[in-house]
N, C-alpha and C positions, 0 to 999 in steps of 0.2 A: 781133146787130142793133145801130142807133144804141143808144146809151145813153136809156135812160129816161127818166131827170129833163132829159137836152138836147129830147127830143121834147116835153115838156111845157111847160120853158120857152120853145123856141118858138114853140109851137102861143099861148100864153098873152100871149106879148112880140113875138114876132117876125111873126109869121103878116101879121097885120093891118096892121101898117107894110107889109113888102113886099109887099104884095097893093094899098096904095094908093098905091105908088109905081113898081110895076110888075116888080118884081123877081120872079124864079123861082129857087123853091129845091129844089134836090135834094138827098134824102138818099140814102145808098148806107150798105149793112147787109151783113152776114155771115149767112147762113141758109139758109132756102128760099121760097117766093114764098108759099107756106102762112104761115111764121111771119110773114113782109111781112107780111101781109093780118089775121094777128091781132094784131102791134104797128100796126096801122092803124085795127084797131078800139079798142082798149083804148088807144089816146092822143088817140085823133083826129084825128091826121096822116093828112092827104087819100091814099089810097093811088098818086095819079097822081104824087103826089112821091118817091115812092122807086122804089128799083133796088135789085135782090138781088143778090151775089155767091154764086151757088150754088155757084160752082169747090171742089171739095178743096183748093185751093192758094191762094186768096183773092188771084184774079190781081189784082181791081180795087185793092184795099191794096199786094198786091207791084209793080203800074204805078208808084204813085206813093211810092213805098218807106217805107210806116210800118214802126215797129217789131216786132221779130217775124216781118213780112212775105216777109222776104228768104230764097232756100234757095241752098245749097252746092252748086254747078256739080258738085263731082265725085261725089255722091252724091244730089242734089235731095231732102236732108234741109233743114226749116224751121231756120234759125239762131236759137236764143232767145238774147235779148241782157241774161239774166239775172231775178232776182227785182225788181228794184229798176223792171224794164220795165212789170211789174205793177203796184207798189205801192211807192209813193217817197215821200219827203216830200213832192215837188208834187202828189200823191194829197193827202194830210192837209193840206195848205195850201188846195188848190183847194176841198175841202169844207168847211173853217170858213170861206172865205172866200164863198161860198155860201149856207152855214148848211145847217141838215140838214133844213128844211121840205119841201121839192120830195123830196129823197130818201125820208123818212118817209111824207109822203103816197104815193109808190109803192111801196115795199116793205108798207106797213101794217105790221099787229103780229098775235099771236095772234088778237086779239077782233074785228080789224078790218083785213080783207087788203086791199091795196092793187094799184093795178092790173097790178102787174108778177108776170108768167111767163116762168119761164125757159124759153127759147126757141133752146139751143144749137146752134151748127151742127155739120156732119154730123160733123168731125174734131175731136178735140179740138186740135189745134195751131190752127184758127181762134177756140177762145177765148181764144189768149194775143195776137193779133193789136193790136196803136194802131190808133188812127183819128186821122187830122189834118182839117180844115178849110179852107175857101179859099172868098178869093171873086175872080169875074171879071167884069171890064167889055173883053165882048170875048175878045183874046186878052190883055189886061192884067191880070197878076195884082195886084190890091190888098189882100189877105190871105192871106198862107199861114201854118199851124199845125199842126205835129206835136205831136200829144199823148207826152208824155214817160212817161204811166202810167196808169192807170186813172183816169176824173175829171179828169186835167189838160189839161182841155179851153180851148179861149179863152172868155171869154165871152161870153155873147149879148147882149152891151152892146157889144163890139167887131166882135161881126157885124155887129150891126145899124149900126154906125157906119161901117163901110166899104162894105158892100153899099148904105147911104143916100146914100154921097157923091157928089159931085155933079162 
């Protein structure tokens, strides 16, 4: 499914700008409509804004060609595009540059669990899948972003700044 800490800093930053400017956001997840509905509960992301990719083959990601996403024509084996697709230094950059607040508050600790469940989808090659971002006005793309690794997402300062513009 989206990442956690993006769902919370939306819900927290973003939600309320675009609800008063008229913008509509979709999120689209890897899962099943069941996990939809529990990362719906547990962030409080309106569940009329997401879409499930329940495919095995996580057509919605392989449409728009994130990472991982893509399979080999002559066998429609998943092409993993290494370790580094996972966890890269723009991983480790994207989180200090974040800070580990939003993260910690979902994951919690021993004494104090936070609100993330893992919630994997049915294969495991959909958990090695990217997620990019995009925003439209119309058929006008005004942000697109493939996430390079886990975490290294754009952020919701530059959403919010394109999806606002005018």
């Amino acid at each position: 499914m989206f990442c956690w800490e993006r769902a919370v800093e939306l819900k927290r930053d973003a939600l309320p700008a675009f609800k008063e400017n008229g913008v509509r956001l979709i999120v689209v997840g890897i899962g099943s409509v069941e996990s939809g509905q529990t990362f719906s509960e547990r962030t409080g992301l309106p569940m009329d804004m997401l879409l499930v990719d329940e495919s095995e083959e996580t057509e919605a990601y392989k449409s728009i060609g994130t990472r991982n996403s893509q399979r080999d024509p002559s066998n429609n084996k998943q092409i993993f595009e290494g370790v580094e697709s996972m966890w890269s230094s723009k991983t480790t950059e994207a989180i200090e540059a974040r800070g580990r607040d939003d993260l910690n508050a979902i994951t919690g600790n021993l004494f104090k669990p936070g609100i993330y469940k893992p919630m994997m989808p049915s294969t495991v090659e959909g958990t090695l899948v990217q997620g990019a971002s995009f925003v439209f006005k119309g058929k006008e793309v005004l942000l697109e972003h493939y996430d390079a690794s886990s975490g290294a997402h754009v952020s919701v300062d530059e959403l919010l700044e394109a999806a606002l513009s005018k």
